[in-house]
N, C-alpha and C positions, 0 to 999 in steps of 0.2 A: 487046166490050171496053168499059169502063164510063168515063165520060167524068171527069177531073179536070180541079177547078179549080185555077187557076196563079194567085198574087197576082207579078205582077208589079210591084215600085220602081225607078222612075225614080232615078236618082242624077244629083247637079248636078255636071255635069262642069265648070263652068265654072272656069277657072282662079282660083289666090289674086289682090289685088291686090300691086303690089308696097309693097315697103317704101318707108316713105317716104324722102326724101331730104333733105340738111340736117342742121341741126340739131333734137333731140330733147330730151325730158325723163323722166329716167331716173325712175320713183317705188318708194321704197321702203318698205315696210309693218312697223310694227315691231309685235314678235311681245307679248303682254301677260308681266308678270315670273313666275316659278314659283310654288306657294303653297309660304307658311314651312315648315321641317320641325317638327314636333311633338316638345320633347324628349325625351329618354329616360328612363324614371325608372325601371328595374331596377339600375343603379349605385348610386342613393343611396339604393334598398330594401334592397342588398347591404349596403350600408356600413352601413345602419341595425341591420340584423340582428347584424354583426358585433359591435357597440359593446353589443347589450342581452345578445348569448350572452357576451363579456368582462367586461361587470356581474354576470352571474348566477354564472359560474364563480368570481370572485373576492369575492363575497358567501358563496360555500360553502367556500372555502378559508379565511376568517376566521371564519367562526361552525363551522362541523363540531364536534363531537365524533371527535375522529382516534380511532378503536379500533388503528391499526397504530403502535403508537411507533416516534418515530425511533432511529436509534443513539445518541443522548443520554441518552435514556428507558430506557435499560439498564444494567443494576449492572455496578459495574466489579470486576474480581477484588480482592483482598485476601488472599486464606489466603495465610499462610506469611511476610506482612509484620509489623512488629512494630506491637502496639498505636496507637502515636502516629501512624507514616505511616499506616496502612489506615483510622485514624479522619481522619485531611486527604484525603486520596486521596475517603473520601467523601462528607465535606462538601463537598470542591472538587468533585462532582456533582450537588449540591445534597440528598444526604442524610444524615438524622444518625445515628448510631451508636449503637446499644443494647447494651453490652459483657457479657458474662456469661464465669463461668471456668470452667476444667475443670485437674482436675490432670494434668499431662504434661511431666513433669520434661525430659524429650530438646527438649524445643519451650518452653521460659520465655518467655514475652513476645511469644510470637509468634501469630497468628489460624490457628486449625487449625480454624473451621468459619466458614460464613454463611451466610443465613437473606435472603432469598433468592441464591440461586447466581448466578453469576459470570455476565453477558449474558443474566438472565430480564430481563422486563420489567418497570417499576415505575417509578410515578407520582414524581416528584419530590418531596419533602417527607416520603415516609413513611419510617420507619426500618429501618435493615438491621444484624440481630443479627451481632454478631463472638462468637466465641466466644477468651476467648486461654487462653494455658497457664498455669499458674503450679505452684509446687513446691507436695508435697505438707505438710499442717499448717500453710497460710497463709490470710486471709480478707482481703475489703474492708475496709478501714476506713470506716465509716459518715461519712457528714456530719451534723455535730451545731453546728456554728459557726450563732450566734443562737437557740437552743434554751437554757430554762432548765437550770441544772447537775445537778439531781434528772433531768429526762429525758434529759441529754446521757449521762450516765451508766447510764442502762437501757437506753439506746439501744447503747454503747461493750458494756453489758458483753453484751448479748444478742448481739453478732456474736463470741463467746468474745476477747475483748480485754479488759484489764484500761484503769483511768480513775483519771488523777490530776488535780487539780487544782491551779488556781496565783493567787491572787488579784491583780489588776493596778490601777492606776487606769487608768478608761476611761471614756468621755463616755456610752458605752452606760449600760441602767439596771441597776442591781445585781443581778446573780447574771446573769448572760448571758453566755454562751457568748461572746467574739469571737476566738478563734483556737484551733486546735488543729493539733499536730506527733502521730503524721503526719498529712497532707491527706489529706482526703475521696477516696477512690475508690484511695489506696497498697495494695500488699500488704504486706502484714504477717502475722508467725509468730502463730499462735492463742501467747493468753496475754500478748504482749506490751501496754505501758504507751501509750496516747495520753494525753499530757499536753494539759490542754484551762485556758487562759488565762482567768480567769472574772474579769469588772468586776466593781470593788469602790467604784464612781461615781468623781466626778472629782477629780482632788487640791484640794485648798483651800491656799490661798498667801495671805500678808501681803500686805491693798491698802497701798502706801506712799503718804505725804502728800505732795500734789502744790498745795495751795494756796499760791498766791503764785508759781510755776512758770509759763514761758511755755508757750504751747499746743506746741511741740516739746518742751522738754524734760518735761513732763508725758507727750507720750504716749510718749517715750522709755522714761521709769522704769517704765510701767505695762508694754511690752511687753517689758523687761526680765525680767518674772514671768510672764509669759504672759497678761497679760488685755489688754484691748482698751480703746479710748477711744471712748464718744461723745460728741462737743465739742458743747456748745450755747451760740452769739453769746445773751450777755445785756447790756443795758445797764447801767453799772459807775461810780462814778465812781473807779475804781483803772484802771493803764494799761492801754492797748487791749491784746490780744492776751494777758494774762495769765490765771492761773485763779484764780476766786473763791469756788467752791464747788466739792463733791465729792461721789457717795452711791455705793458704802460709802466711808466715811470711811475715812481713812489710819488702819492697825495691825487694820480687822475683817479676818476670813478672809471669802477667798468662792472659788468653784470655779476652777481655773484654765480659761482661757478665756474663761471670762463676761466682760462690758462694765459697765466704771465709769465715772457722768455725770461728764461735767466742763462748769462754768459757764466760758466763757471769756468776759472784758468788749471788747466793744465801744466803750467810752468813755459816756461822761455823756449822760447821757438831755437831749433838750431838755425847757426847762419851758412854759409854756402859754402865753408870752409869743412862742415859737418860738426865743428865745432859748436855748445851752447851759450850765446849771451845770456850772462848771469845777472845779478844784482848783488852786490855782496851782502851774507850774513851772518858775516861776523864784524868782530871789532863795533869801533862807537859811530857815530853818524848823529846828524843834528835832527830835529823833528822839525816839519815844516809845518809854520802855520799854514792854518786850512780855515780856521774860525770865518765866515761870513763865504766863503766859497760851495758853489752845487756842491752835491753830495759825490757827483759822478767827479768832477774833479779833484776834489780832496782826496777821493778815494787812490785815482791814478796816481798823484803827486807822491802820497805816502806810499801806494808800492816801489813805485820807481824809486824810492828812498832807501830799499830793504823791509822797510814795516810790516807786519799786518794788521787789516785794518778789523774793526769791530762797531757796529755801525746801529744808535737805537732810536728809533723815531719818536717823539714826544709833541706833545700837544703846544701849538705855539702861534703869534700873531705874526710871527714872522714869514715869508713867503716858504712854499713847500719844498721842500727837498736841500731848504739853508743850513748848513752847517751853524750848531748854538756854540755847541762846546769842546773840547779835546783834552785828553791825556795819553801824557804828559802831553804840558802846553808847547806852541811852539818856540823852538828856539831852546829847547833843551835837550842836552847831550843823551843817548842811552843805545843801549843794543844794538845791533841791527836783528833782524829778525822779531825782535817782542812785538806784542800789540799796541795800537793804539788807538783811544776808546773815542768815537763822535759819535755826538746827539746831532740829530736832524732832525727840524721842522715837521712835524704832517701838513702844516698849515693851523688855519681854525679848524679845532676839532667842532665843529656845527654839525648835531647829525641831524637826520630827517627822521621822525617818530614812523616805522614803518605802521602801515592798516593791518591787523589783526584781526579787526571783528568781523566772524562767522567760520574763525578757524576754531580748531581746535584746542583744548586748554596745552595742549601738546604741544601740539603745535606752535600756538601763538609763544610759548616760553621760548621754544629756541628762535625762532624768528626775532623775537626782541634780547637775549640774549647774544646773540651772532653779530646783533647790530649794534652792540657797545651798553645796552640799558639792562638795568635790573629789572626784576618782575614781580609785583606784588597781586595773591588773587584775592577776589571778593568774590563768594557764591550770590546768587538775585536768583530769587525764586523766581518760574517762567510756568505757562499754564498750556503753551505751544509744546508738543515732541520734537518740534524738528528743532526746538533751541535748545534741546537738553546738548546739556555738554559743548557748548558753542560759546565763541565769545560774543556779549550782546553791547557791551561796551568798552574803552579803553579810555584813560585817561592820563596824560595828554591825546590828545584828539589825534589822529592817521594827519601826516605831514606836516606837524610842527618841527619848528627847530631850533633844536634845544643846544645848549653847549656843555661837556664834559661828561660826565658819568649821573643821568636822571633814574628815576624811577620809575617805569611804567604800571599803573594799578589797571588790571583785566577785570571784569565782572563777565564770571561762569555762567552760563544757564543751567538751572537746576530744576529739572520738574517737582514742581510740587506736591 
């Protein structure tokens, strides 16, 4: 039997010591702090993410080309509405109306086709054909308003419409088209008459004498006749606010509307001394005759006198712009400074009957009222639409000339 070694350890049996007695001292060992935590940063990659994919989607919804229109984008019905709504209905979608006819007496005025159909799709702004009905042997009337009267007329007669004309005075320039019965785009029976209103330029009216007149009553008399003032401050030695000169002169014609200067004084110019030449106004002074003298001169003569002058144009044989009458006469004592009253000539009041027929009843009243005549009307029954309410005749006749205050008698068109 084969011999093993034993390791034999001693163990210290010896007992602990005891604890001590008394008082102790307790020690406490403090532990070192945690390390910091490391923030997080997949939150405000999230967040980051979110705000550039919210960029990008709303970059694409602003610039796209949308190939799917919305329900806005699509034409709205119209067949079977009448012209006027189906053409609002689709402007108020924002598109315009290209209207064409077709004859179908059972449907007058109503849209029996469109071009494109009712909820296709289409871009805003481009147009949608109506097709409407109209009775059979009727056509558009053409638009010919500002068109010369040789083309307005090949124009009228090539859509089978017949073309009258009517000469008016109008600010337009001579022979031009500015109104025509019926309007552009009416239907109308082939054959029938569009009466077309063609300028014959502008009326010409007496400039009345306005020298020696304060700057109102001057521009009163002139827009009395229909022309206009432009007042220009001149230095004067006649009284402030009056008018001293005029171009065109009181009694030429000139267009009605047109602007005639007027010099209005300012009073006396200073002279070089800084001092102002006056004209005295006070005390007495003599009145100068002026009787048979221009108007422009009488005028000067009595300011330079002290006077002011007062100046009224009346109807006479005597040459235009002659001084008839004055007060006080001359050669009598008075004021300086008061007025003093002269009638001037217009010339022969001779007017010309302006043409009226195929204006309006409105119309033709101030037209002949403006031009110095009364207006009487007479209705005449008429069987035409385009004469309703038109002037069809005038009596005295378009460029008679008549003298003083006539009567002009109009005959209305009244359908019957």
């Amino acid at each position: 039997m084969p011999w093993r070694r034993r390791r034999v350890t001693q163990v210290d049996q010896t007992p602990p010591p005891p604890p001590p007695t008394g008082r102790y001292v307790e020690e406490h060992v403090a532990e070192p702090p945690p390390a910091p935590r490391r923030p997080l940063l997949w939150p405000w990659l999230l967040l980051l993410l979110l705000l550039v994919g919210t960029g990008i989607a709303l970059a694409y919804v602003l610039t796209r080309d949308d190939d799917n229109p919305s329900s806005a984008d699509r034409v709205p019905a119209v067949v079977g509405l009448t012209e006027a709504v189906a053409v609002d209905r689709l402007r108020s979608e924002g598109y315009p109306a290209d209207t064409r006819r077709t004859v179908d007496p059972a449907r007058v005025g109503k849209v029996v086709r469109q071009t494109p159909s009712a909820g296709a799709e289409l871009e805003p702004g481009k147009a949608v054909v109506i097709v409407v009905a109209r009775r059979p042997n009727t056509v558009d009337v053409p638009r010919v308003v500002g068109l010369e009267v040789a083309d307005a007329f090949e124009r009228v007669q090539a859509a089978k419409l017949r073309a009258q004309s009517i000469e008016v005075f109008a600010r337009q320039a001579k022979g031009r088209v500015i109104r025509q019965r019926p309007p552009a785009g009416a239907e109308a029976r082939r054959g029938a008459t569009v009466v077309l209103s063609v300028s014959k330029g502008p009326q010409l009216v007496a400039v009345p004498p306005v020298i020696g007149q304060t700057e109102a009553e001057a521009t009163a008399a002139l827009r009395r006749v229909g022309l206009r003032a432009n007042l220009v401050p001149v230095p004067s030695p006649g009284p402030e606010g009056t008018v001293t000169a005029q171009n065109p002169k009181g009694g030429v014609r000139a267009p009605k509307g047109s602007t005639v200067r007027l010099n209005v004084s300012t009073g006396p110019q200073p002279d070089g001394s800084g001092s102002t030449q006056t004209v005295p106004t006070t005390g007495e002074a003599t009145v100068p005759n002026v009787v048979g003298s221009r108007d422009t001169d009488a005028s000067a003569r009595l300011q330079a006198a002290g006077f002011r002058v007062s100046s009224t144009p009346v109807s006479s044989t005597r040459p235009a712009g002659t001084v008839l009458t004055q007060s006080p006469a001359g050669g009598t004592s008075t004021t300086r400074g008061s007025t003093v009253r002269i009638t001037v000539s217009g010339g022969r009041q001779v007017r010309t009957v302006p043409d009226v027929v195929g204006e309006t009843e409105t119309a033709a009243d101030r037209i002949l009222r403006d031009a110095g005549f009364t207006v009487r009307v007479v209705d005449r029954p008429v069987t035409d639409p385009a004469q309703d309410g038109l002037v069809v005749q005038q009596d005295p006749r378009a460029g008679t000339r008549v003298q003083g205050t006539t009567q002009v008698t109009i005959h209305v068109g009244r359908l019957a």
